[in-house]
C-alpha positions, 0 to 999 in steps of 0.5 A: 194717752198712756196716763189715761189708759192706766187710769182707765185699766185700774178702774175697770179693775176695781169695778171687776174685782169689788175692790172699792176699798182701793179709792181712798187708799189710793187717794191718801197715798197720793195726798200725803205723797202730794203734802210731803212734795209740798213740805220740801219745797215750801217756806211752809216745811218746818211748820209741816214737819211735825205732822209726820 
């Protein structure tokens, strides 16, 4: 319930102030923080520790 709300809240955020540019700022920290979560726990990491 709380999750959602603060989703919520950061959208309507973003539709008050126009700070679109915020979406895909927002979604290559949550991709690169989901890849590196990923890389530490997967057979996978040596070959993904190259990319950072």
């Amino acid at each position: 319930m709380a999750k959602q709300s603060i989703l919520r809240e950061f959208m309507l955020f973003i539709k008050h102030e126009k700070k679109w540019w915020l979406i895909p700022l927002i979604l290559v920290i949550l991709v690169v923080g989901a890849l590196l979560v990923f890389a530490s726990s997967s057979p996978l990491a040596p070959f993904l520790y190259p990319l950072f």
